[in-house]
VOBA-497080 format. One record per residue: residue number from 1; residue in one letter; x, y, z of N, C-alpha, C in turn. Coordinates in pm, whole numbers. Example, Ala and Ser with C-alpha at 12.3 -4.5 7.8 and 13.67 -1.06 7.14 Angstrom:
// residues 2
  nr rest   n.xx   n.yy   n.zz  ca.xx  ca.yy  ca.zz   c.xx   c.yy   c.zz
   1    A   1319   -569    780   1230   -450    780   1320   -330    780
   2    S   1285   -225    708   1367   -106    714   1290      3    787
// end
This chain:
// residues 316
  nr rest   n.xx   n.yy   n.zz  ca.xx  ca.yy  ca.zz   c.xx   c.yy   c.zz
   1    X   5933  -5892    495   5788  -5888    501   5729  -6014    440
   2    X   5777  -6061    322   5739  -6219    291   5730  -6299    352
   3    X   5851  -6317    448   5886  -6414    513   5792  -6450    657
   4    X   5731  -6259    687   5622  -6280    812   5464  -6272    731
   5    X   5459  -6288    632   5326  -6314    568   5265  -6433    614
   6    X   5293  -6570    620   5244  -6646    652   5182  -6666    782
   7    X   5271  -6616    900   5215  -6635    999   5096  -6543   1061
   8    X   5141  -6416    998   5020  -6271    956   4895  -6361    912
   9    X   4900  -6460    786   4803  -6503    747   4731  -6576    874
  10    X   4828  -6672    949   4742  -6765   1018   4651  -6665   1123
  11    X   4735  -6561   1210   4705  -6455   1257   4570  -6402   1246
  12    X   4526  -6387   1101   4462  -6291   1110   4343  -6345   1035
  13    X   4332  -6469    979   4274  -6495    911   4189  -6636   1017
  14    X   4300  -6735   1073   4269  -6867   1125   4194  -6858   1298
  15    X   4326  -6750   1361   4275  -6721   1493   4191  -6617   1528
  16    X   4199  -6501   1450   4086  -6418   1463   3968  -6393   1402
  17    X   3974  -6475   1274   3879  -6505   1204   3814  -6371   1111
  18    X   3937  -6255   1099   3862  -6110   1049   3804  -6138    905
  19    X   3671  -6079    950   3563  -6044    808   3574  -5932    750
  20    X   3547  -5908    626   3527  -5800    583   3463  -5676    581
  21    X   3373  -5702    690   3305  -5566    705   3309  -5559    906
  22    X   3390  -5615    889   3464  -5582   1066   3579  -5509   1041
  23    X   3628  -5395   1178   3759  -5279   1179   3797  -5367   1240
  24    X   3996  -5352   1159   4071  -5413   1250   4195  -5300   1311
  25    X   4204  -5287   1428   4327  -5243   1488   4480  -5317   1524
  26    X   4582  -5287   1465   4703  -5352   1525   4746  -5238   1567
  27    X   4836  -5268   1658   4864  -5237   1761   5010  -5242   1783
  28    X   5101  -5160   1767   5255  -5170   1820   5329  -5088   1846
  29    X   5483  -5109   1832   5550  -5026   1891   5697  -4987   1763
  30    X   5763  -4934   1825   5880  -4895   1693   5983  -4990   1715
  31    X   5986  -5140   1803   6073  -5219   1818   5989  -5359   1730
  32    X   5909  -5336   1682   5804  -5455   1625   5706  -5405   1521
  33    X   5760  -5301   1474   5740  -5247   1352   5702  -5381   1248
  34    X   5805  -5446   1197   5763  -5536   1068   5691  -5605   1076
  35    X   5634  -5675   1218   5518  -5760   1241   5376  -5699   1256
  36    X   5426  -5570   1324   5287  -5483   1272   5239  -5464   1158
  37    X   5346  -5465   1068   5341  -5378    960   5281  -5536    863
  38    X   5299  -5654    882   5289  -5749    838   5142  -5787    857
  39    X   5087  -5799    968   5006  -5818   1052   4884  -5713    992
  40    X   4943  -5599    927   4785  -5494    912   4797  -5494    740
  41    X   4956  -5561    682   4900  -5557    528   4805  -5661    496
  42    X   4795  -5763    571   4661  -5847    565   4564  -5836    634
  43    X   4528  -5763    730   4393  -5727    756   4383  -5644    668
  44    X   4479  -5551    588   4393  -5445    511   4351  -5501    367
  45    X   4389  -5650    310   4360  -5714    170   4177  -5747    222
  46    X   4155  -5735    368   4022  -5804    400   3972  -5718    401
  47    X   3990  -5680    480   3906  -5503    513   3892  -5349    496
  48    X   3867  -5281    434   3862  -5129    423   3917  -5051    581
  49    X   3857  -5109    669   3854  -5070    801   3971  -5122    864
  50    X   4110  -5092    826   4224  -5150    924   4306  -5042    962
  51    X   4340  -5030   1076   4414  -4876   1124   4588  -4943   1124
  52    X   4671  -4900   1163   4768  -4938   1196   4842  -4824   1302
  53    X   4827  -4852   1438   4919  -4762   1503   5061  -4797   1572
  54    X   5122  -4744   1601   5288  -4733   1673   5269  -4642   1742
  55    X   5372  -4656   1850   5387  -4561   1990   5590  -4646   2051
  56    X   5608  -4543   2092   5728  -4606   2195   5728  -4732   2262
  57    X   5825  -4770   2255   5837  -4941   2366   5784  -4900   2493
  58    X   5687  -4946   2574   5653  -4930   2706   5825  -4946   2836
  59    X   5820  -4932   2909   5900  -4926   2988   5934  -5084   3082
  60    X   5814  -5137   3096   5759  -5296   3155   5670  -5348   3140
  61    X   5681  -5466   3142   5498  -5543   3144   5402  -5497   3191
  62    X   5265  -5473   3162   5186  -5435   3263   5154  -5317   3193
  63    X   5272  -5194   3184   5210  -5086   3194   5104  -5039   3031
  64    X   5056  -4986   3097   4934  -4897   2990   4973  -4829   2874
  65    X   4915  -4878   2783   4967  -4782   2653   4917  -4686   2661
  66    X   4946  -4569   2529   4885  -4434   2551   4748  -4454   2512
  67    X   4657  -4325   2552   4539  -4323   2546   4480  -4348   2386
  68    X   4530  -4283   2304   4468  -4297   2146   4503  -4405   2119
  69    X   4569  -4524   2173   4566  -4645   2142   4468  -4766   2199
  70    X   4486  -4716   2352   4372  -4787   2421   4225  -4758   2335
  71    X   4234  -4637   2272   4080  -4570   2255   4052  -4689   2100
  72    X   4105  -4702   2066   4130  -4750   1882   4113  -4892   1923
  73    X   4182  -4956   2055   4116  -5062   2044   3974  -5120   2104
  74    X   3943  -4999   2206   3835  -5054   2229   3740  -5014   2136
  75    X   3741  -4920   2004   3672  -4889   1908   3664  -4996   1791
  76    X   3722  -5116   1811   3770  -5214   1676   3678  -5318   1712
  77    X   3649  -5397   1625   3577  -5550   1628   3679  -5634   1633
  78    X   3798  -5641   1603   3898  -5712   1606   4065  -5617   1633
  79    X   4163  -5634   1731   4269  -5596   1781   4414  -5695   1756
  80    X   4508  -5641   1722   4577  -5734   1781   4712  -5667   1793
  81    X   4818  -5710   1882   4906  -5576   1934   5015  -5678   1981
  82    X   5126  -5644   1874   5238  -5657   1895   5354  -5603   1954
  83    X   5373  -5595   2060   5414  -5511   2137   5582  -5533   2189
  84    X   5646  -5491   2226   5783  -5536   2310   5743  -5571   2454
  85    X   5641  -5473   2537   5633  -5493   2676   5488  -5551   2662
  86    X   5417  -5625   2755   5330  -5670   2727   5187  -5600   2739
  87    X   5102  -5562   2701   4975  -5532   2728   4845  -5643   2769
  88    X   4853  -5728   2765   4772  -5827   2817   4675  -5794   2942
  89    X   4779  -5728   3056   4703  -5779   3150   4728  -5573   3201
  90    X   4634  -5484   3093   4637  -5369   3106   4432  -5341   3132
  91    X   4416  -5221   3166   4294  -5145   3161   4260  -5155   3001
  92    X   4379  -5129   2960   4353  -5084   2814   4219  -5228   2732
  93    X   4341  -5336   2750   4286  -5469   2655   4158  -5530   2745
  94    X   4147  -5519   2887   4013  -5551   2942   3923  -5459   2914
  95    X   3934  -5314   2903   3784  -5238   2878   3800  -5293   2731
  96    X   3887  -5326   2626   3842  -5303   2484   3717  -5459   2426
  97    X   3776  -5557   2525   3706  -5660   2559   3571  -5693   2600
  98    X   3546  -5549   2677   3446  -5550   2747   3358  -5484   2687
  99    X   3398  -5376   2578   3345  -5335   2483   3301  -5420   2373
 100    X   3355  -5559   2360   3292  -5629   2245   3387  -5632   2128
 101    X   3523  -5601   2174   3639  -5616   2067   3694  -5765   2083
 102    X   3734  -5855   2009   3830  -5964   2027   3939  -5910   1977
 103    X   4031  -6006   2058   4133  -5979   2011   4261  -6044   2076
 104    X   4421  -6020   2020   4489  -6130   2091   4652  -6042   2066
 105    X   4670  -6060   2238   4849  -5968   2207   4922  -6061   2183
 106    X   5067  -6021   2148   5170  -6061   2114   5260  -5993   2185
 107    X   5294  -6007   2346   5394  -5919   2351   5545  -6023   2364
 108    X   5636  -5884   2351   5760  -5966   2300   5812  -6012   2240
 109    X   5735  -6065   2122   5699  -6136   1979   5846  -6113   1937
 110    X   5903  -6150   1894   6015  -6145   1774   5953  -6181   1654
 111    X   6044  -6183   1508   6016  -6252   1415   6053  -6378   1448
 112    X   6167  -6397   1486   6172  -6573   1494   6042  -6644   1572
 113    X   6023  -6591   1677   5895  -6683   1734   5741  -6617   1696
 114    X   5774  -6501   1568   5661  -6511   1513   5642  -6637   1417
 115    X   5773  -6645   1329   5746  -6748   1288   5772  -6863   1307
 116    X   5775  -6924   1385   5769  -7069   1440   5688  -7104   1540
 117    X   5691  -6964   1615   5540  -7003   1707   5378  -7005   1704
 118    X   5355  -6988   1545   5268  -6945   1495   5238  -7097   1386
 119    X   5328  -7185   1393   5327  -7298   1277   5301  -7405   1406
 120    X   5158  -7378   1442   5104  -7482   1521   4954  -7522   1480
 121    X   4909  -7675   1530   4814  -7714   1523   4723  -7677   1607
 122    X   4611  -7574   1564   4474  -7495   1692   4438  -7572   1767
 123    X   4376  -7675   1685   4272  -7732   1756   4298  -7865   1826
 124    X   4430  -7911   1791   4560  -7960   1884   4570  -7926   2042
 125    X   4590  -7792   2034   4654  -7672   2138   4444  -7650   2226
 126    X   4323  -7689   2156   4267  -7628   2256   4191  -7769   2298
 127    X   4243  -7922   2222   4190  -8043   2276   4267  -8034   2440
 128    X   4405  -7983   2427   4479  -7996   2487   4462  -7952   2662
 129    X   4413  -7779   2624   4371  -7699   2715   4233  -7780   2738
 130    X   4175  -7792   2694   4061  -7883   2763   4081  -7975   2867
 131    X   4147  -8079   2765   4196  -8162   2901   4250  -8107   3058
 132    X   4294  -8022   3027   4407  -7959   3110   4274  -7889   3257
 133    X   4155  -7860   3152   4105  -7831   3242   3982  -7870   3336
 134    X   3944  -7977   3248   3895  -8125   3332   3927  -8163   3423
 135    X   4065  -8136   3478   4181  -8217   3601   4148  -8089   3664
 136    X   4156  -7954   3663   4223  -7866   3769   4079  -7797   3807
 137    X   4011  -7751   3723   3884  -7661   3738   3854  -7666   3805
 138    X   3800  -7736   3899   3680  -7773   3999   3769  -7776   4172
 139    X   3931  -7784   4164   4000  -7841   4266   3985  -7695   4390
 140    X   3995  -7714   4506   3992  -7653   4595   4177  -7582   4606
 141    X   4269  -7701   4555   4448  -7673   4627   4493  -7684   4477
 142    X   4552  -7641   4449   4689  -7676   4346   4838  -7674   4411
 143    X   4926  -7731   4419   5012  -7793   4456   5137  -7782   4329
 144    X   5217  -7768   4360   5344  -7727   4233   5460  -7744   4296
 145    X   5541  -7896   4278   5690  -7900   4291   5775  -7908   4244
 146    X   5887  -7892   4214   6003  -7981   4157   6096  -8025   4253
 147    X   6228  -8104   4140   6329  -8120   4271   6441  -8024   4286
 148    X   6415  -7975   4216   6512  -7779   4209   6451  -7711   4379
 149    X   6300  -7807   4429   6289  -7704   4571   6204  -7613   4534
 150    X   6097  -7628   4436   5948  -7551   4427   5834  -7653   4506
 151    X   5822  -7578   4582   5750  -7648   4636   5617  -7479   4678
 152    X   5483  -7500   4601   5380  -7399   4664   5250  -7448   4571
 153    X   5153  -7380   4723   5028  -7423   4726   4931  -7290   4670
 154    X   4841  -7320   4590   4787  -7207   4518   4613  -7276   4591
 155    X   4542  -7178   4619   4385  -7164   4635   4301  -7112   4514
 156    X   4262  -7133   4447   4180  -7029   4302   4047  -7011   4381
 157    X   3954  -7086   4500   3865  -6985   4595   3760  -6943   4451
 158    X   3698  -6817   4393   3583  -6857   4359   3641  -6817   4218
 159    X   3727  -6805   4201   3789  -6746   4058   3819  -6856   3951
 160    X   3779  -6836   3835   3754  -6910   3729   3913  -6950   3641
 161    X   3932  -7081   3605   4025  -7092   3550   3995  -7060   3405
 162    X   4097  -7054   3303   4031  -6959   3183   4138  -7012   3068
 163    X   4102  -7033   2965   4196  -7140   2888   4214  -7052   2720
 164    X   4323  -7034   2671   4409  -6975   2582   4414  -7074   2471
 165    X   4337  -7101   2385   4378  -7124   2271   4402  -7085   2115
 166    X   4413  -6977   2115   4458  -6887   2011   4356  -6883   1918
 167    X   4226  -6965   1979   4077  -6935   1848   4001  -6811   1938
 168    X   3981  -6699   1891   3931  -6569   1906   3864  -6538   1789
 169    X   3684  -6602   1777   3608  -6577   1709   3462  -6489   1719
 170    X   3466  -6471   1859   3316  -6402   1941   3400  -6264   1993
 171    X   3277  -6217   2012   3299  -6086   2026   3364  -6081   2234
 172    X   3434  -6007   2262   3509  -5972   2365   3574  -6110   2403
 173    X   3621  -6163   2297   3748  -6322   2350   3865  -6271   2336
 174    X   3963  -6344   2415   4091  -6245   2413   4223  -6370   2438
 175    X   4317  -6415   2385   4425  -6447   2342   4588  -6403   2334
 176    X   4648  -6486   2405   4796  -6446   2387   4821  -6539   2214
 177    X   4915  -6499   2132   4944  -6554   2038   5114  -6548   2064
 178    X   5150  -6666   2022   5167  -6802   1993   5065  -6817   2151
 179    X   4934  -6911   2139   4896  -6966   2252   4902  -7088   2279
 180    X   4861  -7121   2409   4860  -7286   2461   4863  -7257   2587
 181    X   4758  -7237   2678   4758  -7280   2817   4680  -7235   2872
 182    X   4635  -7295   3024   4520  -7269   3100   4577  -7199   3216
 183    X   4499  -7074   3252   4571  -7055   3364   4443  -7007   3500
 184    X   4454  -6964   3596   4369  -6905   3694   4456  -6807   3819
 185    X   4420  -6673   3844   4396  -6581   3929   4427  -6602   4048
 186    X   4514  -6712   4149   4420  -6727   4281   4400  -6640   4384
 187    X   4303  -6732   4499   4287  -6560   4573   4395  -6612   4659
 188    X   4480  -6672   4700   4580  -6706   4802   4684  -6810   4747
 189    X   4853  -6788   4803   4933  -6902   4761   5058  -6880   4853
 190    X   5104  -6967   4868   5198  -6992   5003   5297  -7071   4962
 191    X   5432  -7094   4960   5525  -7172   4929   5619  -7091   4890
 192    X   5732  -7162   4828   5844  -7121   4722   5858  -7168   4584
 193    X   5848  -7090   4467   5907  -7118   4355   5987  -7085   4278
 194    X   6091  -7198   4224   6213  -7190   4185   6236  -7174   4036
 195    X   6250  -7060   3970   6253  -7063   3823   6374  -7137   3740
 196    X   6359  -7174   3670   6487  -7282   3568   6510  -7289   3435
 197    X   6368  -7163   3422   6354  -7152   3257   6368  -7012   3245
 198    X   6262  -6964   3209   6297  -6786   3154   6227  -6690   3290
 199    X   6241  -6575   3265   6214  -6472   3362   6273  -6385   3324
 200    X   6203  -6251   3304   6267  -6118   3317   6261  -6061   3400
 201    X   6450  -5983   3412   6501  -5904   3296   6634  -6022   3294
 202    X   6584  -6134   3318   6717  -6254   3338   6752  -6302   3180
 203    X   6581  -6333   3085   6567  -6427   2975   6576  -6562   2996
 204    X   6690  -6627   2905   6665  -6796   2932   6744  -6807   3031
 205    X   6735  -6834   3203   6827  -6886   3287   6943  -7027   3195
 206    X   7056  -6987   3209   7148  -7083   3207   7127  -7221   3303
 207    X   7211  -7345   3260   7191  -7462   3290   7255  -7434   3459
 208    X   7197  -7492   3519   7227  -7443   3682   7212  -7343   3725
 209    X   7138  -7238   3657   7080  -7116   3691   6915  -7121   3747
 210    X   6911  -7036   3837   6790  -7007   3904   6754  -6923   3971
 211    X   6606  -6888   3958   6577  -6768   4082   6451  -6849   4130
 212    X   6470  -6817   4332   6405  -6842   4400   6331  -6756   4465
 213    X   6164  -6706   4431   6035  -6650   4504   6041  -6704   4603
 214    X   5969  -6655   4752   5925  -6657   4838   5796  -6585   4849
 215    X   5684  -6713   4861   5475  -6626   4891   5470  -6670   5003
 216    X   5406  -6609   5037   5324  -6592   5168   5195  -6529   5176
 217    X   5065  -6624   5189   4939  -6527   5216   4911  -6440   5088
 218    X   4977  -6502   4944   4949  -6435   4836   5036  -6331   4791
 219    X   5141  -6297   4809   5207  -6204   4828   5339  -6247   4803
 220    X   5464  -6195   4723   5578  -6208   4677   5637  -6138   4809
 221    X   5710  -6217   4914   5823  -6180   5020   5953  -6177   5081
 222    X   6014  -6254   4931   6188  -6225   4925   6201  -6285   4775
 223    X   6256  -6257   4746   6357  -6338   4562   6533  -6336   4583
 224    X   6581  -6423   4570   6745  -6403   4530   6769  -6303   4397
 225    X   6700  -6234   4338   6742  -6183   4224   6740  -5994   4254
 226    X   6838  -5949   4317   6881  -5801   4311   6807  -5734   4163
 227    X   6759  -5762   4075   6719  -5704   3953   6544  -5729   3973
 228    X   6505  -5852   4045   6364  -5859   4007   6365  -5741   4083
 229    X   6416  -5777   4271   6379  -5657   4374   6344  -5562   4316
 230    X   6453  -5496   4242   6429  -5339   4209   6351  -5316   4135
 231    X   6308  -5424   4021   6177  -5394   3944   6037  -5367   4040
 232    X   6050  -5473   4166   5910  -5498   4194   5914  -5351   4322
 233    X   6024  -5320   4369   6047  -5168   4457   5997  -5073   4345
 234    X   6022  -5052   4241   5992  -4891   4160   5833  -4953   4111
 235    X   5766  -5074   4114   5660  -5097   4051   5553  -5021   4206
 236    X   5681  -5068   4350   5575  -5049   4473   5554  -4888   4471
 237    X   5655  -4804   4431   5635  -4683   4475   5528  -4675   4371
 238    X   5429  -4662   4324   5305  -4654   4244   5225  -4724   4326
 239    X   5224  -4856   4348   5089  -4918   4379   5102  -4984   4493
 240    X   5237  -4953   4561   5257  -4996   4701   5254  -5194   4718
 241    X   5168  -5187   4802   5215  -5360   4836   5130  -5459   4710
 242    X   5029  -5401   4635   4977  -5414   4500   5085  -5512   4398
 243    X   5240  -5438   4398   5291  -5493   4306   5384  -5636   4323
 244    X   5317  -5673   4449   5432  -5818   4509   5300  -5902   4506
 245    X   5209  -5873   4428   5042  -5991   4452   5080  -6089   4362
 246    X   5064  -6230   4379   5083  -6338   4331   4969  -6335   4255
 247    X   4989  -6316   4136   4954  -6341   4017   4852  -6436   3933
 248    X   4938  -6551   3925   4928  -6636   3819   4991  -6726   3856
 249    X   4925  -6855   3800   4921  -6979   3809   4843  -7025   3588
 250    X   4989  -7097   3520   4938  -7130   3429   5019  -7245   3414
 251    X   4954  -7312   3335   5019  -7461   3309   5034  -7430   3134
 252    X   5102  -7465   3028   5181  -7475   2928   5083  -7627   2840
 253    X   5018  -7544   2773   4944  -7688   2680   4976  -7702   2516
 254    X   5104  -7611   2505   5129  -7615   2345   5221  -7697   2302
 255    X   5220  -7855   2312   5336  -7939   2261   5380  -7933   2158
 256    X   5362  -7832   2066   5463  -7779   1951   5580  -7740   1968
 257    X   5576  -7669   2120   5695  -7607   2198   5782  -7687   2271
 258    X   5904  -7773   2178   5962  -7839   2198   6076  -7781   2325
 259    X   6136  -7685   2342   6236  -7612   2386   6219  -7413   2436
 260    X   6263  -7450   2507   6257  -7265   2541   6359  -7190   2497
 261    X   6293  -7056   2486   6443  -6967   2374   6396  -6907   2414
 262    X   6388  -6844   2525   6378  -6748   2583   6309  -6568   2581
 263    X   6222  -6675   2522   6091  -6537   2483   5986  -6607   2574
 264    X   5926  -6509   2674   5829  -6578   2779   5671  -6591   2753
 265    X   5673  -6523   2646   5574  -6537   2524   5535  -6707   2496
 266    X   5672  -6720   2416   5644  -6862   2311   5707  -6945   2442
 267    X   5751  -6904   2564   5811  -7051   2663   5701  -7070   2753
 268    X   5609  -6956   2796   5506  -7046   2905   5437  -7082   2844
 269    X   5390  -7119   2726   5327  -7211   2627   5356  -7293   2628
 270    X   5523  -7369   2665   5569  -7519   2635   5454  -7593   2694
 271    X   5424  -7731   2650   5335  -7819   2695   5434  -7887   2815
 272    X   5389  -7908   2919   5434  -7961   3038   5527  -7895   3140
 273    X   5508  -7741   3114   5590  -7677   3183   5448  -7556   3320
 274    X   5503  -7527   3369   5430  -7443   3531   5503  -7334   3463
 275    X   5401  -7198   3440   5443  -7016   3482   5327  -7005   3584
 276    X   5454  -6905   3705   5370  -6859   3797   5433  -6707   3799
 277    X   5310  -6563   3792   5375  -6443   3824   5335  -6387   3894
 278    X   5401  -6274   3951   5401  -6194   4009   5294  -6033   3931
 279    X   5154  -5963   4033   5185  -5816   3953   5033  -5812   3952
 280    X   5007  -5778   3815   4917  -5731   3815   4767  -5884   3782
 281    X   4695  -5882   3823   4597  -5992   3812   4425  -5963   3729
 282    X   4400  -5825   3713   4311  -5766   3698   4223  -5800   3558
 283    X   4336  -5823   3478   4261  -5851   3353   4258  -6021   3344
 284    X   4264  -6065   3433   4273  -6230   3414   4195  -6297   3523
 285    X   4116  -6210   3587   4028  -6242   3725   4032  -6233   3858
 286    X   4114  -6131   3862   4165  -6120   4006   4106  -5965   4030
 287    X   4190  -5914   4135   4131  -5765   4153   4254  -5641   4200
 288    X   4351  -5667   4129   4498  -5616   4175   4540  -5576   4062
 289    X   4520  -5417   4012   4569  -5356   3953   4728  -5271   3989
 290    X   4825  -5301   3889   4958  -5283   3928   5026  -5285   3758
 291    X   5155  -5193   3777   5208  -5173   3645   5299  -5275   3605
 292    X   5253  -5337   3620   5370  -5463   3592   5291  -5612   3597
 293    X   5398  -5735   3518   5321  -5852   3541   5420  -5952   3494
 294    X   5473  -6033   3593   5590  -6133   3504   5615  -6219   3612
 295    X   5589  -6322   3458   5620  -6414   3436   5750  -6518   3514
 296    X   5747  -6622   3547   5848  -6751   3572   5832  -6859   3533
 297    X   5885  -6904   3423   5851  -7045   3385   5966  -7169   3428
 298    X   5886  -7267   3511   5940  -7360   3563   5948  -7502   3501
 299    X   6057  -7545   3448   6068  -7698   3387   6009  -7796   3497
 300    X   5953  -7953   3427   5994  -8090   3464   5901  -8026   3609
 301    X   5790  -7919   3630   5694  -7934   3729   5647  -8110   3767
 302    X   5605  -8151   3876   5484  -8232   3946   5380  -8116   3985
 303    X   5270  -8152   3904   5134  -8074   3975   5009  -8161   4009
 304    X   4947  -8129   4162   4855  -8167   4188   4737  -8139   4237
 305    X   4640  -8157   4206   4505  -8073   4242   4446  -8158   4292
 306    X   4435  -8118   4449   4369  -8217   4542   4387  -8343   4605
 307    X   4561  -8343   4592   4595  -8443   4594   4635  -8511   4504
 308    X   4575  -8497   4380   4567  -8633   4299   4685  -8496   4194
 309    X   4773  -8624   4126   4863  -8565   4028   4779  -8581   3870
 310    X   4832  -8435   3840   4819  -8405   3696   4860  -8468   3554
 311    X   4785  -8519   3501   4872  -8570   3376   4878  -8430   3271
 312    X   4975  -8399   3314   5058  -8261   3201   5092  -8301   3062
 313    X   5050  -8241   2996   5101  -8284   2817   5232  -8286   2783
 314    X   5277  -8338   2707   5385  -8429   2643   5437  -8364   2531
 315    X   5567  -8318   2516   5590  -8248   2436   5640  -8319   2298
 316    X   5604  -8330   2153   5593  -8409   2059   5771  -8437   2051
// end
């Protein structure tokens, strides 16, 4: 518990900015217990008002926590939820948002990349995302290759690109922690992309390892990976052709993140790296609710918007 104090501190004190006469909710599970538990002994030195709940590991990304948790956070001025499966892109964390809660998940979190992914410079990480979004915002095409054979075209059409920098100080702002990156919703994307970095239920692909997506018209329509299939088949019997919707489009603006270790958390953060997913889009601007949401992070991308190439950040 010492040892996750510090980053608890930056947590809770630097990125969310909790006051003392604001409720805080954390949020977890019985696989991330000590970071919860870390995480609410310092909101509770601030505040009278700090809950601390646990529930079971969710089953996959995406899906919904239980109801007395969703309810606690949209009841809080400040949230934050350390989780194993991710909640990000749930009903839960958009109504609590919408209610006027800030707040910022952690799913997947370990201690190790609590603490190291958390020993970054903020305002570093949101000069960064700025830039990032000076170049892309306004573009009609985004464009994403490597020489691994990614080659796909993303449309974002009227949907807003939306930028992650781990400062969550106004009421309904919302944050992945460890953050760094800009990402956007689109309404259409067509191509192939080739993963080289992490992906679940794979983790860190090995050196000459890869999995290859196939989009079409927005839509996930073959993968080499027998394990995604069956994730994204048991996600369809729920939400049908819902759970093959192309996702996400984010670019990686945290050059603290020297290397990937295979938490997809602290790796689509690397500065100069492309995640594109598959799933659910709903809480990030899209309109495709689905129990699931993951992630592919792609090394050594070329990206271009409109033609013109991206100057991607530089990893220190």
């Amino acid at each position: 518990m010492t040892d996750l104090r510090e980053p608890a501190e930056t947590a809770i004190r630097q990125c969310l900015n909790l006051a003392s006469d604001e409720s805080c909710a954390v949020v977890t599970d019985d696989k991330r217990r000590p970071i919860g538990e870390a995480l609410y002994e310092v909101a509770s030195e601030i505040t009278d008002d700090a809950t601390l709940l646990r529930y079971p590991p969710g089953n996959q990304h995406g899906e919904e926590p239980p109801e007395p948790v969703a309810a606690a956070m949209a009841a809080s001025d400040v949230f934050l939820a350390p989780t194993t499966k991710s909640i990000s892109h749930t009903r839960a964390r958009g109504d609590a948002c919408e209610a006027g809660a800030r707040g910022a998940t952690l799913p997947g979190i370990t201690e190790e990349v609590f603490l190291t992914g958390l020993d970054a410079d903020y305002a570093n990480i949101a000069a960064e995302c700025e830039s990032m979004l000076e170049q892309v915002a306004d573009a009609d095409e985004i464009r994403v290759t490597t020489e691994l054979g990614t080659d796909i075209t993303f449309e974002p059409g009227d949907r807003d690109w939306r930028s992650d920098t781990g400062m969550v100080h106004e009421p309904g702002e919302f944050s992945n922690l460890p953050a760094g990156e800009v990402f956007v919703s689109p309404e259409t994307a067509n191509g192939t992309y080739v993963v080289d970095g992490t992906i679940d239920p794979h983790g860190l692909l090995e050196a000459g390892e890869t999995v290859t997506i196939e989009v079409e018209d927005g839509y996930v329509t073959a993968t080499d990976s027998e394990e995604i299939d069956a994730m994204l088949e048991t996600a369809a019997e729920e939400v049908g052709q819902d759970a093959y919707n192309l996702a996400e489009l984010g670019i990686g603006t945290n050059v603290a993140v020297t290397e990937l270790v295979g938490s997809v958390l602290l790796d689509e953060k690397a500065g100069g790296t492309v995640h594109i997913a598959f799933g659910d889009d709903a809480g990030i601007g899209g309109d495709t609710s689905a129990p699931l949401h993951q992630d592919g992070i792609i090394r050594d991308p070329t990206v271009y918007a409109d033609g013109e190439e991206v100057d991607l950040p530089t990893v220190e």
